[in-house]
C-alpha positions in Angstrom: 133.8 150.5 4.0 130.4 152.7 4.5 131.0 154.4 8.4 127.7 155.1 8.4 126.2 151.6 8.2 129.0 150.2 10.3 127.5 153.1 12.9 124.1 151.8 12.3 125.6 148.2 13.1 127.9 148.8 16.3 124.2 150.9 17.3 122.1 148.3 16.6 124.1 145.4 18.8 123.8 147.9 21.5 120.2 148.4 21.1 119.6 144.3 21.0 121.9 144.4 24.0 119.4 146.6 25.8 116.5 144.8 24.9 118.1 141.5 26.0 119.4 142.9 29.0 116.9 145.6 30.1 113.6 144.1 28.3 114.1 140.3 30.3 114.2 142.6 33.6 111.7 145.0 33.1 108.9 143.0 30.1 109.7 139.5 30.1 109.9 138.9 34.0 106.5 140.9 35.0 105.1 139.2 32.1 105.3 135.8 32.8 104.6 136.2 36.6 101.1 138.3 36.0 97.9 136.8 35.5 97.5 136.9 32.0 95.9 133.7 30.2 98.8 131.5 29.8 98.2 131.1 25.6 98.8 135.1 25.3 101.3 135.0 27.7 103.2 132.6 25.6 102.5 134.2 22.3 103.9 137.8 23.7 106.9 136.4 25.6 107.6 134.3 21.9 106.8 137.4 19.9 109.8 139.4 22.7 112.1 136.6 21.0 111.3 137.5 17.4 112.0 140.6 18.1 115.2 139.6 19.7 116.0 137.8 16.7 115.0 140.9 14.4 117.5 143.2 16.4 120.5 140.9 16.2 119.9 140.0 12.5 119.3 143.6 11.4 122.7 144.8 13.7 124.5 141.9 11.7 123.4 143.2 8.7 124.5 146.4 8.6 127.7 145.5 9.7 127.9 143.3 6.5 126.7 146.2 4.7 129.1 148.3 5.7 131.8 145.6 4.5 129.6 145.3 1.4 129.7 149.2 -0.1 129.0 149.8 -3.4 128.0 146.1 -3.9 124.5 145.8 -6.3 121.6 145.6 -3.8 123.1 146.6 -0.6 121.7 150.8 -0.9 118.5 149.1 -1.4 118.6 146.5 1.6 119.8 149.3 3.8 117.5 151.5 3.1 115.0 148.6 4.0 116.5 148.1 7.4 116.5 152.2 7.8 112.7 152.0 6.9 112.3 148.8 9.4 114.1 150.8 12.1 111.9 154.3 11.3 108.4 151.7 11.5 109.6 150.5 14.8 110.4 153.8 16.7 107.4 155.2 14.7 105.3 152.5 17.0 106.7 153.7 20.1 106.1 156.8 19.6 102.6 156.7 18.5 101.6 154.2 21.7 104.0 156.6 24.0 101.7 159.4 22.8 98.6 157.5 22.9 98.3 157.1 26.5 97.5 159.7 29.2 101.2 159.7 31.2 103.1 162.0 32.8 106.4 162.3 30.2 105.0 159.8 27.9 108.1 159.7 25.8 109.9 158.6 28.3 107.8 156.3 30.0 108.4 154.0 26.5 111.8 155.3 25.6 112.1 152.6 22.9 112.2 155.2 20.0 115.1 156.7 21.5 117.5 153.6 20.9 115.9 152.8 17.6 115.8 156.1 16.1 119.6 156.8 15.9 119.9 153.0 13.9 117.2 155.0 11.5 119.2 157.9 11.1 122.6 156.5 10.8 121.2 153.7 8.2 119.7 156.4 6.0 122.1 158.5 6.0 125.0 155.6 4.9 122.3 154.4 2.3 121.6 157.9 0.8 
C-alpha cells in the first residue's frame, strides 16, 4: 500500500466534493441564469460535468494506485495524474494572475485544492 497515493486519493474525493458542492452554488447556478447565448451556456455548464467526471475518476484512481504499488505501469499512470493535477492548478494560477484583482489568488482559489493532489501524487510516484 503506497500512503502517498492513497493521500492523493482521499484529497482528490474531497477536492471533487468541493467542486460538486461549492462550484453548483457559486459557477453552475449564476451560469445558467445569466444572459449568455444559450449554445455556450450549454457547452460550459457540460464542460463543468467533464470536469466533474475528471475529478472523481482521477480520486478513484489513485486510490487504486495506492492498492496497486509496485504493480508494472502504475509509477507511470501516477505520475500522469500528478502532471494532470500540476496542468490544472497551473491554469488557475496563470488566469488568477492574469487579471487585475485585489488578492487574485484567492479570488480563484482552485489551485489551492488541486495543488496538494499534485504534490502528494508525485511524491508517492517518485
Amino acid at each position: 500500500m503506497n500512503g502517498w497515493l492513497l493521500a492523493a486519493g482521499i484529497t482528490a474525493f474531497g477536492v471533487a466534493a468541493v467542486h460538486i458542492v461549492a462550484g453548483h452554488r457559486d459557477v453552475v447556478r449564476p451560469l445558467l441564469s445569466c444572459g449568455l447565448a444559450d449554445e455556450p451556456k450549454r457547452v460550459m455548464h457540460a464542460v463543468w460535468h467533464m470536469v466533474t467526471v475528471d475529478l472523481v475518476l482521477s480520486a478513484a484512481g489513485l486510490v487504486y494506485l495506492a492498492q496497486a504499488d509496485g504493480t508494472a505501469g502504475a509509477d507511470l499512470v501516477a505520475w500522469f495524474v500528478a502532471a494532470h493535477f500540476f496542468a490544472y492548478a497551473a491554469a488557475f494560477l496563470a488566469v488568477s494572475l492574469s487579471v487585475d484583482w485585489p488578492k487574485p489568488l484567492l479570488r480563484l482559489p482552485q489551485w489551492i485544492l488541486l495543488l496538494p493532489v499534485a504534490l502528494l501524487t508525485a511524491v508517492g510516484a517518485a
